[in-house]
GUBAVO-427994 format. One line per field, with one value per residue (C-alpha): residue in one letter; y, x, z. Coordinates in nm, 4 decimals. Each point is the difference from the previous one (the first is absolute). Layout:
N
resn <- [a  ...] $
y <- [Y  ...] $
x <- [X  ...] $
z <- [Z  ...] $
//
This chain:
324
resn <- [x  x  x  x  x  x  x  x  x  x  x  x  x  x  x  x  x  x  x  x  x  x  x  x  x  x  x  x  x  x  x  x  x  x  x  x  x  x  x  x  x  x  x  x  x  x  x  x  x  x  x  x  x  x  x  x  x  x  x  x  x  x  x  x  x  x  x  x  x  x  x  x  x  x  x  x  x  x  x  x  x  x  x  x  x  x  x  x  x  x  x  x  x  x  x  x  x  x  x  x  x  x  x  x  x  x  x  x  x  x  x  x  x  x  x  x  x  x  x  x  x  x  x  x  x  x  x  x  x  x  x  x  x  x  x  x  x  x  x  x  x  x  x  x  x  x  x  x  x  x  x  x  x  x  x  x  x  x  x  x  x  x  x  x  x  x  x  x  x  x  x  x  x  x  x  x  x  x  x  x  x  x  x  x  x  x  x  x  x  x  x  x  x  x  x  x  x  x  x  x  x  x  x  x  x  x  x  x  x  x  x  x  x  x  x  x  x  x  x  x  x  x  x  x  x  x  x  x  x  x  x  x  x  x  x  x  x  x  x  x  x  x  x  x  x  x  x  x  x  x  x  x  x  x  x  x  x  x  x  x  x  x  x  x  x  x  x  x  x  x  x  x  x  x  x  x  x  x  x  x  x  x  x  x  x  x  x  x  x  x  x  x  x  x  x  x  x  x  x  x  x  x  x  x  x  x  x  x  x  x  x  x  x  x  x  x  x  x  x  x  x  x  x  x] $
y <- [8.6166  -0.0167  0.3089  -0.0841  0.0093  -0.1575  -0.3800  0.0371  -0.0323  -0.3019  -0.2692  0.1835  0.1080  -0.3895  -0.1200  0.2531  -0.0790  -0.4003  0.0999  0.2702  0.1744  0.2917  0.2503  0.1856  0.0602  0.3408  0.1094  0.1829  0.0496  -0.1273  0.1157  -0.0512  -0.2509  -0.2021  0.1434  0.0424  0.2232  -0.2282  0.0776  -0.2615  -0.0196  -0.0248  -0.3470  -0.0197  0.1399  -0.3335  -0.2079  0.1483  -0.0167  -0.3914  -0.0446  0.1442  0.2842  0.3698  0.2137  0.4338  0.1697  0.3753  0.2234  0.2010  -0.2180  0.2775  0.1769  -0.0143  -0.1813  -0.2808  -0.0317  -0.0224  -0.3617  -0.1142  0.0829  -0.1356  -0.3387  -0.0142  -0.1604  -0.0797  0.0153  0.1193  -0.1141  0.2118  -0.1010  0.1740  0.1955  0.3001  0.3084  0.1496  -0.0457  0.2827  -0.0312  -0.0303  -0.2435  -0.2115  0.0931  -0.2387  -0.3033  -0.1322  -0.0332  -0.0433  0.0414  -0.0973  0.0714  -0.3464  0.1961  -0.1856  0.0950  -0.0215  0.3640  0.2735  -0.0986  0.0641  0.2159  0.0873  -0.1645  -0.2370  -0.1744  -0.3281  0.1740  0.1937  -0.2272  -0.1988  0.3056  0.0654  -0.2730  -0.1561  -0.3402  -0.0597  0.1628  -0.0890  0.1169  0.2063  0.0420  0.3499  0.2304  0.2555  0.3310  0.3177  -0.0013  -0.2444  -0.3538  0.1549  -0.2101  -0.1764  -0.3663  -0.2646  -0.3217  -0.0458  -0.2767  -0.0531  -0.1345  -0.0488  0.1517  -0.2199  0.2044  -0.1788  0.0781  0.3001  0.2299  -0.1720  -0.3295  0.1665  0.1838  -0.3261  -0.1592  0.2660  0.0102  -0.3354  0.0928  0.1834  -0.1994  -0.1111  0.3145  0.1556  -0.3476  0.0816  0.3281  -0.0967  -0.2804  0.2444  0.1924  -0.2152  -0.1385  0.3524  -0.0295  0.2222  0.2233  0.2962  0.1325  0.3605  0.0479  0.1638  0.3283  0.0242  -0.3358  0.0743  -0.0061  0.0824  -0.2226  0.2045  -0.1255  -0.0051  0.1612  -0.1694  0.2649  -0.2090  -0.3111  -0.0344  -0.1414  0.1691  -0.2154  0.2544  -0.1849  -0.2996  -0.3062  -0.0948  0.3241  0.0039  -0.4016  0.1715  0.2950  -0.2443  -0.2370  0.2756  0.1291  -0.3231  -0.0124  0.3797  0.2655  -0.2675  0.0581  0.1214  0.0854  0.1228  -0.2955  0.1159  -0.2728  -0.0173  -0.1821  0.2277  0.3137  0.0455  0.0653  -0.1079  -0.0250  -0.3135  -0.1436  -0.1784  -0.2889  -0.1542  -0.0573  -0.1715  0.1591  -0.1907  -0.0487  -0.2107  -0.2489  0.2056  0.3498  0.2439  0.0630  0.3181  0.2235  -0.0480  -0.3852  0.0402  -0.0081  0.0298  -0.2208  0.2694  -0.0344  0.3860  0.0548  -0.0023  0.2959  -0.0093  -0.0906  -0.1806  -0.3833  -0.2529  -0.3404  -0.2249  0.2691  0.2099  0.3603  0.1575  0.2462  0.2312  -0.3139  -0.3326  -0.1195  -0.1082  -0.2842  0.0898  -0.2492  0.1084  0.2735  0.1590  0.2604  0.1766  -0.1696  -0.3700  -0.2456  0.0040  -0.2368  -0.2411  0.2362  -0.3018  -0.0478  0.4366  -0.0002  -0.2466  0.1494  0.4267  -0.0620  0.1068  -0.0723  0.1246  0.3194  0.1591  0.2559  0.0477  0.3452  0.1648  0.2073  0.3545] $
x <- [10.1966  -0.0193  0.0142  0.0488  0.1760  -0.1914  -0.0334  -0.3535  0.0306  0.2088  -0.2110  -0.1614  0.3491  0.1145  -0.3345  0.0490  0.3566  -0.1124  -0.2555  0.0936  0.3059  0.1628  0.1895  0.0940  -0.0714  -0.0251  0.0657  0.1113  0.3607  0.1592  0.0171  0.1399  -0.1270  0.1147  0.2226  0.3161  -0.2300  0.1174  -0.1598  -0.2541  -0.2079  -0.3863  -0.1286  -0.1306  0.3465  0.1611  -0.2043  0.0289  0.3302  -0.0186  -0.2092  0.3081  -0.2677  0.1036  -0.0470  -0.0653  -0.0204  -0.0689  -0.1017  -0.1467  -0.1608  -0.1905  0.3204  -0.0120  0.3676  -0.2007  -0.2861  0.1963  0.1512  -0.3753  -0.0220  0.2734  -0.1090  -0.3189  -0.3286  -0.2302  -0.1938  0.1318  -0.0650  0.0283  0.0333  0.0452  0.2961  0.0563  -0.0709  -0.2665  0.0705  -0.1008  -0.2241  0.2969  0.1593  -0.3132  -0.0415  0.3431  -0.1261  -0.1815  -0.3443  -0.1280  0.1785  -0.1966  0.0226  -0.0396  -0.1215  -0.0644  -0.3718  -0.3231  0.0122  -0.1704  0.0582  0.3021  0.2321  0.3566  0.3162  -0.1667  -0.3362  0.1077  0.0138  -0.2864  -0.2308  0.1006  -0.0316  -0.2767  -0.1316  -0.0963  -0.1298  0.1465  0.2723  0.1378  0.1872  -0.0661  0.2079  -0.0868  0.1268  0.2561  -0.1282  0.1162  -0.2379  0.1241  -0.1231  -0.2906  0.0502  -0.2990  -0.0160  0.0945  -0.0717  -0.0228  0.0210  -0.1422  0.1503  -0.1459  0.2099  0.0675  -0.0314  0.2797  0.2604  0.2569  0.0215  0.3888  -0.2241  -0.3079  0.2412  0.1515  -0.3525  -0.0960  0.3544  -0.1351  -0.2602  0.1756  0.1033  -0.3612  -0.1556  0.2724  0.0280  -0.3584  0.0545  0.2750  -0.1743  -0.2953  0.1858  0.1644  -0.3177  -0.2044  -0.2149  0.1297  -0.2879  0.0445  -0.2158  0.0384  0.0526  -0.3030  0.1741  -0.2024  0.0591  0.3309  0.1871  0.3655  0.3183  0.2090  0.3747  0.1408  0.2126  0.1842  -0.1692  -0.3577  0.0794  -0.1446  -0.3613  -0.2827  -0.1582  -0.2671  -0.1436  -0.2261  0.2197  -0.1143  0.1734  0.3104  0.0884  -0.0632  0.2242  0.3009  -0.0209  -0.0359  0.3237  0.1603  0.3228  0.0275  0.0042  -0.0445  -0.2644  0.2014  -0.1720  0.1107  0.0219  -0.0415  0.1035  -0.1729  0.1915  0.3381  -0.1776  0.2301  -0.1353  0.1551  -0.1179  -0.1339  -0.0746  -0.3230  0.0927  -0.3679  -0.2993  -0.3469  -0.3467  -0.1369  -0.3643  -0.1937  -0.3042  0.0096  -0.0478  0.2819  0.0459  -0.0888  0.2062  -0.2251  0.1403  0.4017  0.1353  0.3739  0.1477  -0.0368  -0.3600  -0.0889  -0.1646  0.2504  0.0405  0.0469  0.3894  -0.0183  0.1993  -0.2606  0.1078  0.1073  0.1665  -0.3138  -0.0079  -0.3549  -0.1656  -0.2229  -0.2414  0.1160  0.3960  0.2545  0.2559  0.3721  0.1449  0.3671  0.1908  0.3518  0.2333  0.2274  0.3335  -0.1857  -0.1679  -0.3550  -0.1643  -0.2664  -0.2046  0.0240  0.3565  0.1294  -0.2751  0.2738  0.2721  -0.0963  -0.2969  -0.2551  -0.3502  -0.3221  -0.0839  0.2914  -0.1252  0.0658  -0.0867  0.0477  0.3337  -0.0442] $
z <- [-7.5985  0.3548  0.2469  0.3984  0.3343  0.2637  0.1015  -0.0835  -0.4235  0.0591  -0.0452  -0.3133  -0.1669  0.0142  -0.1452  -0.2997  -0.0226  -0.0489  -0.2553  -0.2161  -0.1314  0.3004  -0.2127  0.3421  0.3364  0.1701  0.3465  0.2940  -0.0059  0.2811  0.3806  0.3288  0.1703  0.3683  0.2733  -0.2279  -0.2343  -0.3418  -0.3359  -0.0268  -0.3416  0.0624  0.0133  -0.3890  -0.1372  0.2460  -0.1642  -0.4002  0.0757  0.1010  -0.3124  -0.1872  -0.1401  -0.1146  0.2944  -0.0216  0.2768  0.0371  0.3235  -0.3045  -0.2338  -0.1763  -0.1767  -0.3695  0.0462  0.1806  -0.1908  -0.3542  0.1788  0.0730  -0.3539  -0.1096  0.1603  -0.2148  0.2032  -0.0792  0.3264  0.3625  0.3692  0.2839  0.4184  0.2786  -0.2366  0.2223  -0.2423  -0.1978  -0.3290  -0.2713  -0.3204  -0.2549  0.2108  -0.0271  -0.3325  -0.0786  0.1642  -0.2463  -0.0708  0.3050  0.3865  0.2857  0.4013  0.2261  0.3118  0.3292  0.1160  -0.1926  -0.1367  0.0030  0.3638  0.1433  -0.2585  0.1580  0.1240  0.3242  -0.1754  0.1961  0.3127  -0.0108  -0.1059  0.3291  0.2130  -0.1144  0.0657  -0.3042  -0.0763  -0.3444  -0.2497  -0.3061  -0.3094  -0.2978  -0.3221  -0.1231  -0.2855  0.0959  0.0704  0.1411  0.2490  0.2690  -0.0878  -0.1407  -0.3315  -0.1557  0.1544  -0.2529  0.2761  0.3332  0.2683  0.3748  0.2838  0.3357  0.3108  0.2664  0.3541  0.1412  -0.3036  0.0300  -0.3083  -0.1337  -0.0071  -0.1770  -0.2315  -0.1017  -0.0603  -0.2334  -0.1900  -0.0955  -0.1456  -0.2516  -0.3013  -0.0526  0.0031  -0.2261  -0.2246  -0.0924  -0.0670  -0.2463  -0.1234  -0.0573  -0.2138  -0.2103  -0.0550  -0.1073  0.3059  0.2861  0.1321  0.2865  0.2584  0.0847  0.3623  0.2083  0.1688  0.2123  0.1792  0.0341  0.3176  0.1224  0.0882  0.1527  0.0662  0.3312  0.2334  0.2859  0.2417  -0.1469  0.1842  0.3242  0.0915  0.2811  0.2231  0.0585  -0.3489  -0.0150  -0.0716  -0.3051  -0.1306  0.2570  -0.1746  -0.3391  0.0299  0.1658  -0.2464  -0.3033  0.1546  -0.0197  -0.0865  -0.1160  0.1676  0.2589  0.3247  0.2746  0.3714  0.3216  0.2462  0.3987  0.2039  0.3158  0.2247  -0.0724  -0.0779  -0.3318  -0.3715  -0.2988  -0.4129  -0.0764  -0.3458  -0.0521  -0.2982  0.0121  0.1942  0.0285  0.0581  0.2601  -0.0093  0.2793  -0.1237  -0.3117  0.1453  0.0263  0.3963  0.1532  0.1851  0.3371  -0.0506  -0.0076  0.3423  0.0334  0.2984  0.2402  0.0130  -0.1137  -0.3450  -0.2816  -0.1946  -0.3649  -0.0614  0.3312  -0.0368  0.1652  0.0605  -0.2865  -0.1779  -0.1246  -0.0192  0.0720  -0.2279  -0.0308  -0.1126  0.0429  0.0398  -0.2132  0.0767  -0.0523  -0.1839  -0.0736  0.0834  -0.0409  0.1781  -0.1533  -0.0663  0.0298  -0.2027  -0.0101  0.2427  0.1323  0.2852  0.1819  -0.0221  0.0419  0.2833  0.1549  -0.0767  0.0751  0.2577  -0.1749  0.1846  0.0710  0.0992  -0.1870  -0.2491  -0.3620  -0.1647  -0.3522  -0.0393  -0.0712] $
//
């Protein structure tokens, strides 16, 4: 039995529904979504649907009404991604012998609704994926398997997340096979290493130049696409602000040493404070510079810097700052 709403269990839910028997998928029911505001169902109950499977959905799916239908479907082992609610100990308790978490970090680290964000904010080098037991402690379920990938500095989180989705059927098709086979071990989580994934508001997306640029690129790229990085753009020649959305940028490193604030000189000749543009489309930082690479303003596509700078006079010595 599968349990899901986001994109991200996709790539798992078709591998298990080529390989073993789905007697149901669970999700979300469905909500608003575009301009018009039409019920949409989530992006697993599309595709369950496609697959011509039995779709529940619940915004409660802990009611003895609901769990007497997981019953009544019989598993004999669950999967669970990015599904949307905690689900209670005699829920679990109907999902057959064993019903396991795939969770997108390498946990203890990063517990909570953002791991792929955070661990690119942060800063970090590598992620991965864990497939955990359910607890009632957030995804602090024993650890069943888990897989690495590196993080590429120049990837947004939507590209990251769709790395790691594919990581899933693996690391779950081993747990399966494991247990078919009378083999499946767990590691107990260390609580101590744990850290916190917070989910995001819209208010959270905005970068600080007064940051070295090694963590200004991480933060715009961790909040790539959602809730999106969003600055205040002063244009010098007109004197006018207006929001600007950074899409994606490059640190930009000189002979292999990020450049030092004493180096960045915007056109006019002064010393460039940190959110300072400098020519060729970098931003100075606190330490170092990062090159904007595409932008967007609201009501637009997202561009080329090269191509908007055209188009809305964007140059250096204009100033880009965090919005408060």
């Amino acid at each position: 039995m599968l349990f899901g709403s986001g994109a991200f269990g996709l790539p798992t839910f078709e591998a298990m529904h080529a390989e073993h028997e789905v007697v149901a998928v669970v999700s979300q029911p469905d909500k608003p979504a575009g301009r018009k505001r039409v019920l949409t169902p989530t992006p697993v109950a599309q595709w369950a649907l496609k697959q011509g499977l039995p779709v529940l959905r619940s915004d409660d799916v802990n009611t003895p009404q609901f769990i007497d239908q997981v019953k009544g479907c019989r598993p004999d082992a669950s999967v669970v991604i990015a599904f949307g609610q905690k689900l209670c100990p005699a829920l679990i308790g109907a999902m057959g012998s064993l019903a396991v978490n795939l969770h997108s970090s390498l946990l203890p680290r990063y517990r909570g609704a953002a791991p792929i964000n955070w661990a690119m904010i942060h800063g970090d080098t590598q992620t991965g994926v864990s497939v955990i037991a359910l607890a009632q402690t957030m995804d602090a379920g024993e650890i069943y398997a888990a897989q690495t990938l590196t993080i590429d500095p120049n990837e947004i989180a939507g590209e990251l997340h769709d790395r790691l989705s594919a990581l899933g059927p693996d690391a779950v098709g081993r747990v399966l096979a494991d247990l078919a086979g009378g083999t499946l071990k767990a590691i107990a989580q260390d609580p101590s290493q744990a850290t916190r994934a917070p989910k995001f508001k819209k208010a959270d997306g905005t970068a600080d130049f007064n940051n070295p640029a090694t963590l200004v690129r991480a933060r715009i790229h961790g909040l790539t696409p959602w809730p999106g990085c969003k600055v205040n753009w002063r244009c010098q020649a007109s004197g006018q602000s207006m929001p600007l959305t950074i899409k994606r940028v490059e640190q930009r490193v000189e002979h292999g040493v990020e450049q030092r604030p004493d180096d960045l000189l915007a056109a006019s000749g002064t010393q460039a404070s940190p959110g300072t543009v400098l020519d060729d489309y970098c931003v100075a930082c606190a330490q170092g510079s990062v090159r904007l690479i595409e932008v967007q303003v609201a009501g637009k596509q997202a561009m080329k810097i090269e191509d908007f700078a055209r188009g809305h006079g964007l140059a250096a010595g204009d100033v880009l700052s965090a919005i408060v």
